[in-house]
Short mmCIF file of the C-alpha atoms (twelve columns), coordinates in Angstrom:
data_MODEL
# 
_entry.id   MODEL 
# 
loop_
_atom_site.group_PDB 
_atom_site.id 
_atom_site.type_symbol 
_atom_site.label_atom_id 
_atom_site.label_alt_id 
_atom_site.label_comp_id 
_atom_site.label_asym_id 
_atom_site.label_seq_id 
_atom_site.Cartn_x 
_atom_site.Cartn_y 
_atom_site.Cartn_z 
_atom_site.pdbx_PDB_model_num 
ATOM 1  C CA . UNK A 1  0.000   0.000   0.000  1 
ATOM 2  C CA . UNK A 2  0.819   3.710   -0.769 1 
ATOM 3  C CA . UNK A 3  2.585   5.785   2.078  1 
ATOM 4  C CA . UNK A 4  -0.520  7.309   3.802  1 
ATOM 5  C CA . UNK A 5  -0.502  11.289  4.526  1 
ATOM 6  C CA . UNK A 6  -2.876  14.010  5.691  1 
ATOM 7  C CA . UNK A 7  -2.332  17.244  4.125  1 
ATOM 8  C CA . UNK A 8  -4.217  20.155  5.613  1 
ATOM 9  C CA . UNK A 9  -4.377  23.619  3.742  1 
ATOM 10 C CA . UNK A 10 -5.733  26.743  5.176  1 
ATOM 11 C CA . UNK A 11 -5.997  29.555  2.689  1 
ATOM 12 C CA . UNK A 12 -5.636  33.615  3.025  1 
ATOM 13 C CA . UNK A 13 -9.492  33.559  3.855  1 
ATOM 14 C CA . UNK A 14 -9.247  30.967  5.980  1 
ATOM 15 C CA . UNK A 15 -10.941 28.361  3.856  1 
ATOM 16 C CA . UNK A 16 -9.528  24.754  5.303  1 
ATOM 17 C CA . UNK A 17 -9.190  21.326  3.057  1 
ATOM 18 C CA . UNK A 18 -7.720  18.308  4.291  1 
ATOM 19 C CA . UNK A 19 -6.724  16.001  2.107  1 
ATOM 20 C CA . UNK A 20 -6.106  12.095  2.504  1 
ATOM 21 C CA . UNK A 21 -3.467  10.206  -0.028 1 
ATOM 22 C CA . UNK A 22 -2.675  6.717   -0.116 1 
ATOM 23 C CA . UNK A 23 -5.833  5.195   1.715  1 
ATOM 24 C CA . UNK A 24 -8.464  2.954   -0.188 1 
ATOM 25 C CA . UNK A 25 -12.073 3.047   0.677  1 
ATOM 26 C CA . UNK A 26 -14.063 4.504   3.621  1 
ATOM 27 C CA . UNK A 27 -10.432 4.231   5.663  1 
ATOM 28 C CA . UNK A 28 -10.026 8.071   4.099  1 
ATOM 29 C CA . UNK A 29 -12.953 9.272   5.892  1 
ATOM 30 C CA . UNK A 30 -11.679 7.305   9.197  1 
ATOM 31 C CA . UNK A 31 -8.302  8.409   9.558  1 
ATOM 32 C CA . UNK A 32 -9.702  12.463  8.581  1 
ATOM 33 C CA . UNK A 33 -12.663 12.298  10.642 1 
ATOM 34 C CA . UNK A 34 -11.377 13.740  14.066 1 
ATOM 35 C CA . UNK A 35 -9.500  16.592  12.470 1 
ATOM 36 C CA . UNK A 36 -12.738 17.568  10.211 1 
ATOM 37 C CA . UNK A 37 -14.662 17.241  13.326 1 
ATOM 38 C CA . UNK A 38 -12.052 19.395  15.671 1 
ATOM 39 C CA . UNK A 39 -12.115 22.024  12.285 1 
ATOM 40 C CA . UNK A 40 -16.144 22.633  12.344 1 
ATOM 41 C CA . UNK A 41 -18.719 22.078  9.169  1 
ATOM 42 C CA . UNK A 42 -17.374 19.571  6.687  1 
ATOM 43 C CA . UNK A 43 -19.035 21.843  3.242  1 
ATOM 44 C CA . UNK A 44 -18.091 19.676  0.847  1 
ATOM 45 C CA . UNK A 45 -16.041 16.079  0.054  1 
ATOM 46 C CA . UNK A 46 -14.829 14.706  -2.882 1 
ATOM 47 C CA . UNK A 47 -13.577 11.005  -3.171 1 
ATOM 48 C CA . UNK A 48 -10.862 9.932   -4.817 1 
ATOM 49 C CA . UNK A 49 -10.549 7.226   -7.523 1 
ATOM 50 C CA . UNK A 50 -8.680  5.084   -4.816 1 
ATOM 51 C CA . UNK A 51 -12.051 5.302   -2.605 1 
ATOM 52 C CA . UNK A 52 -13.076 2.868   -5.144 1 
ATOM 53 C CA . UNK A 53 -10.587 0.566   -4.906 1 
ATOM 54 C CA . UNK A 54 -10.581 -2.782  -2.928 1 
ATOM 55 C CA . UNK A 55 -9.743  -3.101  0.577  1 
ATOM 56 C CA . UNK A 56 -7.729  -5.740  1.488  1 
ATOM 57 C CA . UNK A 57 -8.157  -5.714  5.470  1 
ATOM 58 C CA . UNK A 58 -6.344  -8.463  7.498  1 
ATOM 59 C CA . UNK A 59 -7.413  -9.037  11.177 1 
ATOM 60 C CA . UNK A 60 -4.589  -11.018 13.974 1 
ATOM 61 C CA . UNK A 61 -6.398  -12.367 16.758 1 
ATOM 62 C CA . UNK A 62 -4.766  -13.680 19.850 1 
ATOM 63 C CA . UNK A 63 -6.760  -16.052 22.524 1 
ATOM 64 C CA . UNK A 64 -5.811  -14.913 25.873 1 
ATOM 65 C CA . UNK A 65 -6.440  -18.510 27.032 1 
# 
């Protein structure tokens, strides 16, 4: 998978766009969703052709038995 980063611009009039790189699917809108949250109104979001794209998730369990 793609180095993941969070860009976040603010512009001269304050306007403020984060911006999510190297995740696939909803896992965008996870990792973002505090910051958006801590920054007020979300206005507006635009996916990414990698939204689209599969997830491949793997889960570890350990027994604690």
């Amino acid at each position: 998978m793609d180095e993941q980063t969070i860009t976040i611009s603010i512009s001269p009039t304050g306007e403020v766009t984060v911006k999510a790189q190297g995740y696939r699917g909803s896992a965008c809108e996870d990792a973002t969703r505090a910051l958006e949250s801590a920054l007020g109104v979300t206005e507006k979001r635009r996916r990414t052709p990698e939204y689209d794209l599969e997830v491949k998730e793997q889960t570890h369990v350990r027994s604690t038995h």
